[in-house]
TORKOL-4160 file (C-alpha; in steps of 0.2 Angstrom, whole numbers, padded with zeros to 4 digits, m for minus):
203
<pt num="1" X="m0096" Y="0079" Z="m0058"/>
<pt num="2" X="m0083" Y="0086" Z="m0048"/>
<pt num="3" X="m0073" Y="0073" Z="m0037"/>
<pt num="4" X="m0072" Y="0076" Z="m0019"/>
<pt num="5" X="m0064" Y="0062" Z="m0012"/>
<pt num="6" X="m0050" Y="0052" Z="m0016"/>
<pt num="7" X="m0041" Y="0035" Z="m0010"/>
<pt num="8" X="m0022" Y="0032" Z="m0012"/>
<pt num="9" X="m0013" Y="0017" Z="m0011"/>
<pt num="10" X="0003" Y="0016" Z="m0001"/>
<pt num="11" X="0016" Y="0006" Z="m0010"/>
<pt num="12" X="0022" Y="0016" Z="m0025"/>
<pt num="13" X="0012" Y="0030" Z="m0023"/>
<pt num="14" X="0017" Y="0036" Z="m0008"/>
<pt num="15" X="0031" Y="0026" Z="m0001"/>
<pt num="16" X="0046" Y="0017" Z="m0016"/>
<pt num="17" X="0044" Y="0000" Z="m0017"/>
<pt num="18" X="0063" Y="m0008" Z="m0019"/>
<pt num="19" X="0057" Y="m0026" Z="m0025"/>
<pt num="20" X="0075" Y="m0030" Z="m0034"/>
<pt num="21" X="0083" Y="m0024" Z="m0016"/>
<pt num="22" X="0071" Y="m0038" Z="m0008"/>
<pt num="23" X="0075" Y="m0050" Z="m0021"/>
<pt num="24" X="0093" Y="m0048" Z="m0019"/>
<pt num="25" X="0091" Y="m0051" Z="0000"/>
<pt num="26" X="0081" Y="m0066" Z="m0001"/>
<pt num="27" X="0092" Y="m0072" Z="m0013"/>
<pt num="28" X="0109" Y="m0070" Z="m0002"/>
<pt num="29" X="0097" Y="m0079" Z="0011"/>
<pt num="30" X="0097" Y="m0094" Z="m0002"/>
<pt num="31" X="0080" Y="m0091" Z="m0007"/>
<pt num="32" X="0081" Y="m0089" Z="m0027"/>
<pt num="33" X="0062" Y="m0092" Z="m0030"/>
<pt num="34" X="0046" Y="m0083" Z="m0023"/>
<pt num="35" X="0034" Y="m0099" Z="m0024"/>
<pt num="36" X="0014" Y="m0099" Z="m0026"/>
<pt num="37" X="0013" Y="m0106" Z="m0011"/>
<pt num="38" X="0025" Y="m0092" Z="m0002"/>
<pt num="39" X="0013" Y="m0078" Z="m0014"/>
<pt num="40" X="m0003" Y="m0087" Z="m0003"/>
<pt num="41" X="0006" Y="m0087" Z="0013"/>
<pt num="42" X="0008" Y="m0067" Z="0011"/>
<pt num="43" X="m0008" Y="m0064" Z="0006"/>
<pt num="44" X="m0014" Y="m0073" Z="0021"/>
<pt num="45" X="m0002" Y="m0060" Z="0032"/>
<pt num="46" X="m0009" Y="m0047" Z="0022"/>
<pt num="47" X="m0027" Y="m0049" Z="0029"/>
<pt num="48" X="m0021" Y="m0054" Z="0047"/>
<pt num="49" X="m0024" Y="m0071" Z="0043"/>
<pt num="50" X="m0008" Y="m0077" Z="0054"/>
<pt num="51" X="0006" Y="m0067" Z="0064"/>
<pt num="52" X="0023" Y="m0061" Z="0060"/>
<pt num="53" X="0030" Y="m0075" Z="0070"/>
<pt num="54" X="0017" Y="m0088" Z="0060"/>
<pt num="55" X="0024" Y="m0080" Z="0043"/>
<pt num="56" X="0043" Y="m0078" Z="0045"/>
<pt num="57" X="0043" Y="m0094" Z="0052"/>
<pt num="58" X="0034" Y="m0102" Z="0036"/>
<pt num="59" X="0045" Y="m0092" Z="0028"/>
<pt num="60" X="0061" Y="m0101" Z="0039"/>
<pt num="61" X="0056" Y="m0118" Z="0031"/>
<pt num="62" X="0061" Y="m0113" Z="0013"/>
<pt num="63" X="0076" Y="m0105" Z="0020"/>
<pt num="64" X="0081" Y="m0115" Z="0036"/>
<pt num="65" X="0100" Y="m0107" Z="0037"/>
<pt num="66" X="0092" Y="m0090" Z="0040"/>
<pt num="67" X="0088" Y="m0083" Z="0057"/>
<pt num="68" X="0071" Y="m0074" Z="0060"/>
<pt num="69" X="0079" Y="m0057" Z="0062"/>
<pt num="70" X="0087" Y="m0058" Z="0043"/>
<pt num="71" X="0071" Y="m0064" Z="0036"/>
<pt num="72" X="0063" Y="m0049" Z="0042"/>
<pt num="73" X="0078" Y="m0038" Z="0036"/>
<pt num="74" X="0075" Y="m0048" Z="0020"/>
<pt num="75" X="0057" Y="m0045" Z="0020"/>
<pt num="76" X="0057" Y="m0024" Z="0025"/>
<pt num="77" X="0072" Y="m0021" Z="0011"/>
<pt num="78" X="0057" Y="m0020" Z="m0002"/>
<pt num="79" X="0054" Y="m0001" Z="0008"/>
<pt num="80" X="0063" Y="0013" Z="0000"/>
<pt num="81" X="0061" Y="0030" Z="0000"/>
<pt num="82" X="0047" Y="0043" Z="0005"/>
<pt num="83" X="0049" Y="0060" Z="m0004"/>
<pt num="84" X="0048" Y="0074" Z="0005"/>
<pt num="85" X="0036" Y="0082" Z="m0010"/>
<pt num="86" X="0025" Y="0069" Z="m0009"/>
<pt num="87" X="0021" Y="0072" Z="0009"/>
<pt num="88" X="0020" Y="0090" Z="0006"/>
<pt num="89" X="0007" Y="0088" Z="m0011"/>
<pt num="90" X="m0004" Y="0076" Z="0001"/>
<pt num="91" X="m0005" Y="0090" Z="0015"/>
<pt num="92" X="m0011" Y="0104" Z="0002"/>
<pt num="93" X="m0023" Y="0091" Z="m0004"/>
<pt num="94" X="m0028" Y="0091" Z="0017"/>
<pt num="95" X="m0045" Y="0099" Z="0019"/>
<pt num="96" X="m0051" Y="0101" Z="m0002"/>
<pt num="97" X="m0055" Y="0083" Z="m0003"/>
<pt num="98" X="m0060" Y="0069" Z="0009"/>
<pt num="99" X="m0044" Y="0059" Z="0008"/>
<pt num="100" X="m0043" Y="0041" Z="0013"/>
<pt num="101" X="m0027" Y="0029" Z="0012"/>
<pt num="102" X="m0030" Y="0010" Z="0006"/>
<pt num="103" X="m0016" Y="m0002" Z="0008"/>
<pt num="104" X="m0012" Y="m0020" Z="0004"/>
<pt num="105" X="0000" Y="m0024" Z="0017"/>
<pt num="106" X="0007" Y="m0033" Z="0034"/>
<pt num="107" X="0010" Y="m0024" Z="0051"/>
<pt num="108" X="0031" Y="m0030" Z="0050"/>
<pt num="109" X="0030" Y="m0016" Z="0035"/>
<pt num="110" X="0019" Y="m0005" Z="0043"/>
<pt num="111" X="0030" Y="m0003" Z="0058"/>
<pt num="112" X="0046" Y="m0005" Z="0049"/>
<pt num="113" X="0040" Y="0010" Z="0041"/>
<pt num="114" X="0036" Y="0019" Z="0057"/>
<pt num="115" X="0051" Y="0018" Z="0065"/>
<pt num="116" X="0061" Y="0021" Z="0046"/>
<pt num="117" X="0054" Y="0038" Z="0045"/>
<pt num="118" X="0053" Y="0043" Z="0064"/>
<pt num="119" X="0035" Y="0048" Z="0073"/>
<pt num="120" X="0034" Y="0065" Z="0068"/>
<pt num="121" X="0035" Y="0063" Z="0050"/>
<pt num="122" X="0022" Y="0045" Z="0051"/>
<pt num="123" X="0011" Y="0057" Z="0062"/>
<pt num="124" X="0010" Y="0072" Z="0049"/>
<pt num="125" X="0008" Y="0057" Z="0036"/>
<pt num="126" X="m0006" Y="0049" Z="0046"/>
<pt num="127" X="m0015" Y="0064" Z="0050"/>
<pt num="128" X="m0019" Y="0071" Z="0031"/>
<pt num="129" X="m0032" Y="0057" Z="0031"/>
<pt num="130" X="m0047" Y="0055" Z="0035"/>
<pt num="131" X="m0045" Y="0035" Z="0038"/>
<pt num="132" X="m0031" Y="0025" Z="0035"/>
<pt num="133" X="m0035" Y="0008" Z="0031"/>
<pt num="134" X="m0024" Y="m0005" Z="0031"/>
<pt num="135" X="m0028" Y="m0024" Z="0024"/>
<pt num="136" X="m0019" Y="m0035" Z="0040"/>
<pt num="137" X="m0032" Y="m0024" Z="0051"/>
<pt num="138" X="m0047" Y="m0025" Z="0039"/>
<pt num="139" X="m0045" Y="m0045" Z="0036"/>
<pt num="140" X="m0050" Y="m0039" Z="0017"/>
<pt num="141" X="m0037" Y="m0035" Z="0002"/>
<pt num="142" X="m0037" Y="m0028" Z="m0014"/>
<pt num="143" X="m0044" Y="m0031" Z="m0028"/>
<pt num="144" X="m0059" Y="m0040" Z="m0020"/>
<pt num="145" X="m0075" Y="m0027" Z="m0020"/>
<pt num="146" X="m0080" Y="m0032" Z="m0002"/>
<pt num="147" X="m0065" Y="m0017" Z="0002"/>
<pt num="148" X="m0071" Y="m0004" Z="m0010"/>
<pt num="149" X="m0090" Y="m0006" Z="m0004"/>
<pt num="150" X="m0082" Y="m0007" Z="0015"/>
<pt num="151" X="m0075" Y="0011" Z="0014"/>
<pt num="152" X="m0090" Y="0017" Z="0001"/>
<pt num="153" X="m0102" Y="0011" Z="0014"/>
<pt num="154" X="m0095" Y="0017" Z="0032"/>
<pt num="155" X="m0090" Y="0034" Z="0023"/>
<pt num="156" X="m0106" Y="0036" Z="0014"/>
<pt num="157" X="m0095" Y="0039" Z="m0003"/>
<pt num="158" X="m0103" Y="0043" Z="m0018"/>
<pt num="159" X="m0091" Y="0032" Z="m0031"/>
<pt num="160" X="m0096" Y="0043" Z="m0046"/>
<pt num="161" X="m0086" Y="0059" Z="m0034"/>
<pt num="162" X="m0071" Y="0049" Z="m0029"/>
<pt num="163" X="m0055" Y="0045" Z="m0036"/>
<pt num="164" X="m0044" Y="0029" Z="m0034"/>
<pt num="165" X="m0026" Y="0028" Z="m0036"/>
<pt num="166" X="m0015" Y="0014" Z="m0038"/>
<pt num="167" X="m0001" Y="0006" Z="m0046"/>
<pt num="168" X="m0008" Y="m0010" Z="m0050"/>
<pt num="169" X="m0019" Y="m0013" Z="m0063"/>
<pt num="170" X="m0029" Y="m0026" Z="m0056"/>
<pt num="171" X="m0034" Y="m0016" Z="m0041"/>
<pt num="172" X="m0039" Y="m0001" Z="m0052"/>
<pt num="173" X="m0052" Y="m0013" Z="m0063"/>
<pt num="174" X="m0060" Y="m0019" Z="m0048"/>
<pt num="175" X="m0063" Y="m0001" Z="m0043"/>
<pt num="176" X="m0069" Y="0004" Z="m0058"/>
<pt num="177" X="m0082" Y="m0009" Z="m0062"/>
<pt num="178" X="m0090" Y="m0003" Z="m0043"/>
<pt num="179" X="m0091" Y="0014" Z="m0052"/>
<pt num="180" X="m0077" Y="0022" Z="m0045"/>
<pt num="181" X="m0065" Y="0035" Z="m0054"/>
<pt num="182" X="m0046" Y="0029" Z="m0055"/>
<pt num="183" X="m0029" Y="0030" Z="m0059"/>
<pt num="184" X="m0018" Y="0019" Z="m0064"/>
<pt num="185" X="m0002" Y="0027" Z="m0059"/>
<pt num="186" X="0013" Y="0021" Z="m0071"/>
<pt num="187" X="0028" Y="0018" Z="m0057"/>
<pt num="188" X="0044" Y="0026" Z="m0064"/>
<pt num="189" X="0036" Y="0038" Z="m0078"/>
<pt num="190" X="0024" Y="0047" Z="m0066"/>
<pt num="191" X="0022" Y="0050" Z="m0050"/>
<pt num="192" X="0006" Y="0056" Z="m0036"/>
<pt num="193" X="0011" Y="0072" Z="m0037"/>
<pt num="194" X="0006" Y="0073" Z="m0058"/>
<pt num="195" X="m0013" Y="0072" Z="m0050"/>
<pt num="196" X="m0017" Y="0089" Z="m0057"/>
<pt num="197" X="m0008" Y="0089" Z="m0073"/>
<pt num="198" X="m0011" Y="0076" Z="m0088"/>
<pt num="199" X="m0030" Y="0081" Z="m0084"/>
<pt num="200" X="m0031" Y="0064" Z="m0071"/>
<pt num="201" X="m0042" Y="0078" Z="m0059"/>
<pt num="202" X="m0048" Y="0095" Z="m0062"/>
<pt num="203" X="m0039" Y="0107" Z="m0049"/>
């Protein structure tokens, strides 16, 4: 059965993650310890539970010298890079596939991002999917199945024709036990643009 659509992740795939650069931040803050209680509070941000001002201020009590400003600095150190090729890999994809984006993540990234990379470039990124779905606006977050059967539903996707990738394990089981293909993409030894070679997807 040939796959006609596909969902990416965001973090990793597309965008570099830079967690020992966001460690290193916190850290100079004097926060040396990322708590289960801090790991909750993110995940509450992540599905637009509370506001920006609501987590950097929870975040404020744990490190009560730091303004709100560095805490945010602190926070959007974790985005790095975007390569150019992988942009370019996403807009030959364009039009070949149903593409869809699927991201765990909080609007201070999101428009840390927007403004990092500039409106043209965000636009031409935007514009290669079909939907972008992002977790603060959906109020759901990998890996729970009510996301996957979100987009499968509303887009009518047939799970046996479509391809997931991620970097994180956890979120590629969930997707596979609702009968969807994936890829667990190995950060640092392969990269989205490998889709076609290694056999992941017929070209």
């Amino acid at each position: 059965m040939m796959i006609n659509t596909l969902i990416f992740d965001f973090g990793d795939v597309f965008i570099n993650l830079e967690f020992d650069a966001r460690k290193k931040a916190f850290s100079n803050l004097g926060l040396n310890q990322w708590t289960s209680e801090l790991e909750d509070l993110n995940k509450n941000y992540e599905i637009g539970k509370i506001s920006e001002l609501q987590f950097i201020t929870e975040l404020q009590k744990s490190i009560p010298n730091a303004s709100l400003e560095d805490i945010k600095k602190a926070w959007n150190s974790v985005l790095g890079d975007f390569p150019l090729e992988r942009l370019e890999f996403l807009q030959n994809l364009k039009g070949n596939y149903r593409l869809f984006l699927l991201s765990n993540t909080d609007s201070t990234h999101i428009d840390r991002f927007e403004h990092k990379f500039g409106l043209s470039f965000t636009r031409d990124f935007y514009c290669c999917f079909e939907k972008v779905y992002f977790s603060f606006e959906l109020g759901m977050r990998k890996p729970d199945a009510e996301i996957f059967n979100y987009l499968i539903k509303k887009h009518e996707l047939s799970a046996k024709r479509t391809l997931f990738i991620d970097d994180k394990e956890e979120n590629t089981i969930a997707a596979q036990k609702l009968g969807l293909n994936t890829w667990n993409l190995q950060v640092g030894q392969e990269t989205v643009t490998d889709l076609f070679k290694n056999k992941i997807i017929n070209s």
